[in-house]
Each structure stands twice: as structure tokens, then as C-alpha cells.
C-alpha positions as CSV (number, residue, x, y, z in Angstrom):
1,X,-8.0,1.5,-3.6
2,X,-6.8,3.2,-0.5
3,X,-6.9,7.0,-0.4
4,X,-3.7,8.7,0.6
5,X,-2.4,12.2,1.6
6,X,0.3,13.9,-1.0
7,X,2.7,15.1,1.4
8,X,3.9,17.6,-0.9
9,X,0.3,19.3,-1.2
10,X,-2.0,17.9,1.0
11,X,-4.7,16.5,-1.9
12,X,-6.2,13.3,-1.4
13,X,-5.2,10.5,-3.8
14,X,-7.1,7.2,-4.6
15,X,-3.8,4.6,-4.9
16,X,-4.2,1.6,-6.2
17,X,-3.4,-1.8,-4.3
18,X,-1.4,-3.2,-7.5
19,X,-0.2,-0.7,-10.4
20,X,2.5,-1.0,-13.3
21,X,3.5,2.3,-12.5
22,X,3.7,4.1,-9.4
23,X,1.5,6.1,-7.6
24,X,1.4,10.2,-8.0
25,X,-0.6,12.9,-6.9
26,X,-3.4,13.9,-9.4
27,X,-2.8,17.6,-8.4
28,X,1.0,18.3,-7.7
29,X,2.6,15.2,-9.7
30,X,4.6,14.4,-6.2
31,X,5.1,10.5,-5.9
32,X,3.0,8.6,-3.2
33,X,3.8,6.4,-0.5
34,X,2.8,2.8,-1.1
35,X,1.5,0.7,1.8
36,X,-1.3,-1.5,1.0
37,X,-2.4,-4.7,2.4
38,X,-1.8,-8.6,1.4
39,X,-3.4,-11.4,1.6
40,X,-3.0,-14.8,0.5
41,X,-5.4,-14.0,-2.6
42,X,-3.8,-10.5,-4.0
43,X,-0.5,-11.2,-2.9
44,X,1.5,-12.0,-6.6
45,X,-0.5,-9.3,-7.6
46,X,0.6,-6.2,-5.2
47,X,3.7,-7.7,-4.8
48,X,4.3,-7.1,-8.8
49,X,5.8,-3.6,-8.2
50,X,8.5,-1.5,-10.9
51,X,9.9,-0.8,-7.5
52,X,12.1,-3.0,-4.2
53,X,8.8,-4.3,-2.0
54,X,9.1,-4.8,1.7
55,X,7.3,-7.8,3.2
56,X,5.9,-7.4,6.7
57,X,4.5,-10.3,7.9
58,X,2.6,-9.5,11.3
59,X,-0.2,-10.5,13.6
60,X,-2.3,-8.1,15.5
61,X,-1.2,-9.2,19.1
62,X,2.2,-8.8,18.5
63,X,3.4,-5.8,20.3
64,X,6.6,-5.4,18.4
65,X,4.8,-5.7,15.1
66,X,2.8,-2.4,16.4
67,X,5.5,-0.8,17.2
68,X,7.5,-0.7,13.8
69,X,3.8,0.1,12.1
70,X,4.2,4.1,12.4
71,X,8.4,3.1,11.4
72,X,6.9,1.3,8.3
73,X,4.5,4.3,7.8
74,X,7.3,7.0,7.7
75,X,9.3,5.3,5.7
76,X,7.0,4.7,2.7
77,X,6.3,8.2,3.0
78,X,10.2,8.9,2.9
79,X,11.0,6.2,0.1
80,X,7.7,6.9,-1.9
81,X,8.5,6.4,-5.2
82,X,11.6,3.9,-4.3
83,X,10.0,1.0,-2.2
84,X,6.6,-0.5,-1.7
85,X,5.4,-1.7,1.5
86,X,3.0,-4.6,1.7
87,X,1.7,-5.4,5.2
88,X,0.7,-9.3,5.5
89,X,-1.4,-10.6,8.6
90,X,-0.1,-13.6,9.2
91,X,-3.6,-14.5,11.3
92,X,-5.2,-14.1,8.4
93,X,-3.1,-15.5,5.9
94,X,-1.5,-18.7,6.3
95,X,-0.5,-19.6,3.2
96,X,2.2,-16.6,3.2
97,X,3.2,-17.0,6.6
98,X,4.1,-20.7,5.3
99,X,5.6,-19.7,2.1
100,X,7.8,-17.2,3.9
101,X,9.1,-19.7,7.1
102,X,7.8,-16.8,9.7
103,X,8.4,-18.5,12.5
104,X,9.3,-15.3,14.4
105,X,7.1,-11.9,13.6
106,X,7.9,-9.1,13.1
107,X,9.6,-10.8,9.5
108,X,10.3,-8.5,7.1
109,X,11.6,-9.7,3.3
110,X,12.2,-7.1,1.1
111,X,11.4,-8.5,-2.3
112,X,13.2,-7.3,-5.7
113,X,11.5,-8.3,-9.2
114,X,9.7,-11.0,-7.0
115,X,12.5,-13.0,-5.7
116,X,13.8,-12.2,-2.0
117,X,17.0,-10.0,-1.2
118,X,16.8,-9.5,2.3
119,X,15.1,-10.3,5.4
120,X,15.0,-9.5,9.1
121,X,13.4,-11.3,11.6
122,X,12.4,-8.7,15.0
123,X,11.7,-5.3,15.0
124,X,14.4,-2.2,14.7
125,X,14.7,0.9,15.5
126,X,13.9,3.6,13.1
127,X,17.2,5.0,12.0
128,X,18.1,1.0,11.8
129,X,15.1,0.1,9.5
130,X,16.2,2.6,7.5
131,X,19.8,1.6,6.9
132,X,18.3,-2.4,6.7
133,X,16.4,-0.9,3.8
């Protein structure tokens, strides 16, 4: 579970990882953004999503992966309820950076019913992220 803020009210939430649904505040019924983390272990599982999931495979060290981290932040908060963001060390998890060819990081896939629509390799600026997505 990871606790989130409802924009709309300002109540915390407990949002699941992986849900059939999507995520809404208990209090005002607003939808939630939806960035969790994936690992090699989970990640069928919170990739499973009724909504588009973006992919960011990233490593720790890498200084344009940090910078599109608040980017990804506001835009789950301004797609929440239309896209799911699952963040993917790459450090961490080498199975995925091998099942996704991420030779280059920042690598973002954005993922549609499980199968892969889109990808961009290097990080964008905010109003182009958005458009990408």
C-alpha cells in the first residue's frame, strides 16, 4: 500500500500497488494518482491495470532519471484516473531492464492491456511528456 494525498480534499488514502479498479478517495470519491513501484517480482501484477501504464525504467545515479521524477509525479496527479505510473529501478531489477532492451535510461514504455504502445528513450520536458503521453 502507499498512502496518497486526494488533491481534490486533502484526505489521506491507502492505494494499493495492484487493483482491478482504480484508486479513489474514501472521503470525496475524487480519483487518485497512481505511482507505485516495480520490481522484477510484482511487476505482471501492478502492471495489470483497467487503465494505459507508463513504464519508467531508471537507476538512482542517473541525473536525467531524477529530473523527470517530479514530471512523472505531476502527471499521475493530472492523468489520475487515466494512466498508471510504475517506476522500475533497473539497479535493482534486472530481469525488466532485460525484458525491456533499456540500454539507455531514462526508458519509458507505456504499456496498454499489457502489450507495449509506445516508448521513449531520454528524458523530456514537461509540456513534451505530456503530449508523448
Amino acid at each position: 500500500m502507499v498512502i496518497v494525498v486526494c488533491v481534490s480534499c486533502g484526505k489521506k488514502n491507502r492505494v494499493p500497488e495492484a487493483a482491478k479498479g482504480l484508486p479513489q478517495c474514501a472521503h470525496c470519491q475524487s480519483k487518485l494518482p497512481w505511482l507505485v513501484n516495480g520490481t522484477d517480482r510484482n511487476f505482471d501484477e501492478v502492471t495489470s491495470a483497467s487503465v494505459p501504464v507508463l513504464v519508467d525504467l531508471w537507476a538512482p545515479w542517473c541525473a536525467p532519471c531524477i529530473s523527470i521524477a517530479p514530471m512523472l509525479e505531476r502527471l499521475s496527479r493530472d492523468r489520475a484516473g487515466q494512466l498508471k505510473i510504475v517506476k522500475v529501478n533497473i539497479d535493482d531489477n534486472p530481469a525488466l531492464q532485460e525484458r525491456f532492451n533499456a540500454m539507455s535510461i531514462p526508458t519509458m514504455v507505456i504499456l496498454k492491456d499489457g502489450e507495449e504502445v509506445a516508448r521513449q528513450i531520454g528524458a523530456l520536458p514537461q509540456r513534451a511528456l505530456q503530449q508523448w503521453v
